[in-house]
C-alpha positions in Angstrom: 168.0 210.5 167.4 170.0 208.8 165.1 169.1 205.0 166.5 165.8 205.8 166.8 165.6 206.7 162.9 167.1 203.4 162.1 165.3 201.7 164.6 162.3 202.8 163.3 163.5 202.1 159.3 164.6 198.5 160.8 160.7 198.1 162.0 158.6 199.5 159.5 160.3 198.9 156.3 162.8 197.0 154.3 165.3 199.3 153.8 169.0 198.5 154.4 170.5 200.4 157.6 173.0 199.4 160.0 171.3 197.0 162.7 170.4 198.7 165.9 169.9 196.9 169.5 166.1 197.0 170.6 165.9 199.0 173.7 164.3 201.8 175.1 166.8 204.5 175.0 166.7 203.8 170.9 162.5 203.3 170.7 161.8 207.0 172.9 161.9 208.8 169.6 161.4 205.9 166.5 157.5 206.5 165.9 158.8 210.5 165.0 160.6 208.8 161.8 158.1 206.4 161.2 157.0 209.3 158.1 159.7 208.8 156.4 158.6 205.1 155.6 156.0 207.1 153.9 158.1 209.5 152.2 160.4 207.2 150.4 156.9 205.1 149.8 156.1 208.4 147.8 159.0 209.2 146.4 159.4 206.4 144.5 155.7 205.8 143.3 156.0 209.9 142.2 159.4 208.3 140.2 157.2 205.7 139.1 154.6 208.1 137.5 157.3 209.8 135.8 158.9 207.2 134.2 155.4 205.3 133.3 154.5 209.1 131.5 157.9 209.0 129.7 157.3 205.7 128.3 153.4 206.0 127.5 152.5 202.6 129.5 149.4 202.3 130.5 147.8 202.8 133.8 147.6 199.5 134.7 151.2 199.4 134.8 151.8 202.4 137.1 149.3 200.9 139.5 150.4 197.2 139.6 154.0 199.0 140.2 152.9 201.3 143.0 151.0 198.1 144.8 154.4 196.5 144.3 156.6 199.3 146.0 154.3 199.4 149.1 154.8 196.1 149.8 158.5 195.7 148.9 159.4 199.4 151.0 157.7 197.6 153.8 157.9 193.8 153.7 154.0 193.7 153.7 154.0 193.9 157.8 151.1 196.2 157.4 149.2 193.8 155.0 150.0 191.1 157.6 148.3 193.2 160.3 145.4 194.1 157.7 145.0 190.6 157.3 144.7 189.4 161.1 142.3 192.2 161.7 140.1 190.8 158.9 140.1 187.3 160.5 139.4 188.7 163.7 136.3 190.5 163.1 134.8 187.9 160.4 134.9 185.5 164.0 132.1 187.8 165.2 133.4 186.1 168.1 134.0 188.2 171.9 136.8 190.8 172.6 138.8 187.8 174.1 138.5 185.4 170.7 139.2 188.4 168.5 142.4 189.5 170.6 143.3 185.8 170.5 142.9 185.5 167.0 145.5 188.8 166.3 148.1 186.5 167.6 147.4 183.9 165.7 150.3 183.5 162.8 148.3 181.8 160.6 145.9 183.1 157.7 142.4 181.9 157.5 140.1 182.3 154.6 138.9 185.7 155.4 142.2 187.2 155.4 142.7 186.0 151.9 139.3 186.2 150.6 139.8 190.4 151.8 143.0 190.5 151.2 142.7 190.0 147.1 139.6 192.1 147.1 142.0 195.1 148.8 144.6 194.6 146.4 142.2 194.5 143.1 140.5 197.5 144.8 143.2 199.7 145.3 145.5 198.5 142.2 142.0 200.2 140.2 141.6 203.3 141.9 145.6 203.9 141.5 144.8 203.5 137.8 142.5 205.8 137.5 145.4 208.6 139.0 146.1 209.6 135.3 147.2 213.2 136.4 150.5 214.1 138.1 148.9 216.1 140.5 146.2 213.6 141.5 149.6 210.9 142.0 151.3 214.0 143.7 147.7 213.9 146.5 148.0 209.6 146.9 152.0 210.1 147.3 151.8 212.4 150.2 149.2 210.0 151.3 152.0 207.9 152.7 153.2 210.3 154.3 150.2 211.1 156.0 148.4 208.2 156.7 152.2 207.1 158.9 151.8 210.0 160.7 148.0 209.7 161.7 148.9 205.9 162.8 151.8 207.1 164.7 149.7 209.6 166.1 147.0 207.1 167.5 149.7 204.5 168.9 150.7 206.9 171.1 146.9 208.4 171.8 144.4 205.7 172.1 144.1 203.0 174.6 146.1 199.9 173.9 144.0 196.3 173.8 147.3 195.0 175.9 150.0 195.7 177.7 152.3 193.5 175.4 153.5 193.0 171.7 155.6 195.4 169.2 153.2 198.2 169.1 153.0 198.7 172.8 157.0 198.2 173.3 157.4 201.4 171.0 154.5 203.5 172.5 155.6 202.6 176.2 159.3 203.5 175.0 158.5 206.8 173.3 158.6 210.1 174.5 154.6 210.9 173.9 155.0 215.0 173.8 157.6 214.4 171.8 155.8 212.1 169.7 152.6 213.5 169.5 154.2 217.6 168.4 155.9 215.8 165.7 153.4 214.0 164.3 150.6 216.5 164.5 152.7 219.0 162.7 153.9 216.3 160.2 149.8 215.8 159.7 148.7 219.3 159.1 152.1 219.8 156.8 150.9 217.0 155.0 147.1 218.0 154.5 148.5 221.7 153.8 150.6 219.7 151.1 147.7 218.1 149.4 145.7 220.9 149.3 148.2 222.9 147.5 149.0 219.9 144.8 145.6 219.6 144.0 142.9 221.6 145.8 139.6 219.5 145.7 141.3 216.1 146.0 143.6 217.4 148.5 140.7 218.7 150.9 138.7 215.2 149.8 141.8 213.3 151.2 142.4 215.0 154.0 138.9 214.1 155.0 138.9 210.7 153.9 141.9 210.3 156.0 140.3 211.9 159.2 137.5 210.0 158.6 139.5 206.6 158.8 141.2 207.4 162.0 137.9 208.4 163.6 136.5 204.7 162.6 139.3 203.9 163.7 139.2 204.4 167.2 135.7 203.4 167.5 136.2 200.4 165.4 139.0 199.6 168.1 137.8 200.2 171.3 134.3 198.8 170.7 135.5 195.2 169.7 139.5 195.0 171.0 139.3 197.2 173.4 141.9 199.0 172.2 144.6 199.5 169.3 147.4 196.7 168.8 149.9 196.4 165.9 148.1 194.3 164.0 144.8 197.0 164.5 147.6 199.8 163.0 148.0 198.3 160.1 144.6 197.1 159.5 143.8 201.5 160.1 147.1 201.8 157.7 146.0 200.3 154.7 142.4 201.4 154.5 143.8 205.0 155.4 145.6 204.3 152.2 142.7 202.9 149.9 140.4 206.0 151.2 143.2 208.8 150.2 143.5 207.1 146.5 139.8 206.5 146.5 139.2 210.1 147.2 142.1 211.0 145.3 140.3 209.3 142.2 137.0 209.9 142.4 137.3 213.9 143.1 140.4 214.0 139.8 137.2 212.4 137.6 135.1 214.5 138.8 136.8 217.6 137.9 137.5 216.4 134.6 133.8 215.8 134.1 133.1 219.1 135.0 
């Protein structure tokens, strides 16, 4: 249990643990832990809030900041597969292009063209989470949206029978896996319900609502989920909770 916790820490994010040796033995149980990615994500953006409310910044502050602590927890792989997904589809091209173009290292002009538009997007929407509770909803977010990737690596059809994704899903221990992450889901929901009621319920949707495009998004032009497919699902999963987050907190203080 122990290696696959650090194996999974090693893959997913930057944070410093012991090195661990990639095998299967260590990978059976990794995508459990891949949550807690999320939960230090949250922890530290909730921190972030705090501090931001002690010192009256402004908004723009906090959400510049909490951009900046998603991509430093995780060394940005997620944006990297976000970014190789949006060059693949703007190809318009067949399964077999698109696929070929995942594996592609390189950025093209779509990718970065997208990829500044995301960032501006969701760097405003996380301004507009003014309210503790509403930060509290986009914090467990993290939390959530790991789990419902996790959730699909192991569910859905993979494009191919290669690459990092499929080396920790062919590894894993699926019942395992897929108890673990279901409960961590629901926990999660249940979570952001309690913080803040409407946004929590309006998240919770947004979120299922991601993972059902998701999968037909997937299958109908990969053929499946790869890595570079999770991360594409992980950060819009993330954009939709603090959309939904937002515009449900504004709504309520309208009302």
């Amino acid at each position: 249990m122990m290696d696959s916790l650090l194996s999974a820490l090693l893959m997913y994010s930057r944070i410093p643990v012991p090195q661990r040796q990639w095998n299967e033995k260590n990978m059976r149980f990794a995508l459990c832990f891949f949550p807690l990615v999320g939960a230090v994500t949250g922890g530290l953006v909730m921190g972030l809030r705090l501090v931001c409310d002690a010192l009256r910044t402004g908004s723009l502050l906090f959400a510049a900041g909490t951009v900046a602590i998603t991509v430093l927890v995780t060394g940005g792989i997620h944006l990297d597969g976000f970014c190789d997904t949006c060059d693949a589809r703007a190809s318009w091209g067949d399964m077999e292009k698109k696929l070929t173009i995942l594996s592609d290292p390189h950025i093209g002009a779509f990718a970065a063209i997208k990829l500044g538009a995301y960032l501006l997007l969701y760097t405003a929407l996380l301004a507009q989470l003014t309210d503790i509770s509403a930060v509290g909803v986009a914090a467990v977010g993290f939390v959530l949206s790991r789990s419902l990737s996790g959730l699909a690596a192991v569910s859905f059809r993979a494009a191919k029978k290669e690459g990092t994704l499929y080396s920790f899903t062919s590894s894993a221990d699926k019942r395992t896996t897929v108890t673990v992450l279901s409960a961590v889901s629901l926990l999660c929901m249940a979570a952001m319900v309690l913080i803040f009621p409407a946004a929590g319920v309006a998240a919770s949707a947004a979120a299922l609502l991601t993972l059902l495009y998701y999968r037909f998004m997937s299958y109908r032009e990969f053929g499946g989920v790869t890595g570079d497919l999770a991360g594409w699902f992980l950060q819009m999963c993330e954009l939709f909770i603090a959309a939904a987050a937002a515009l449900t907190y504004r709504i309520t203080e309208v009302m």
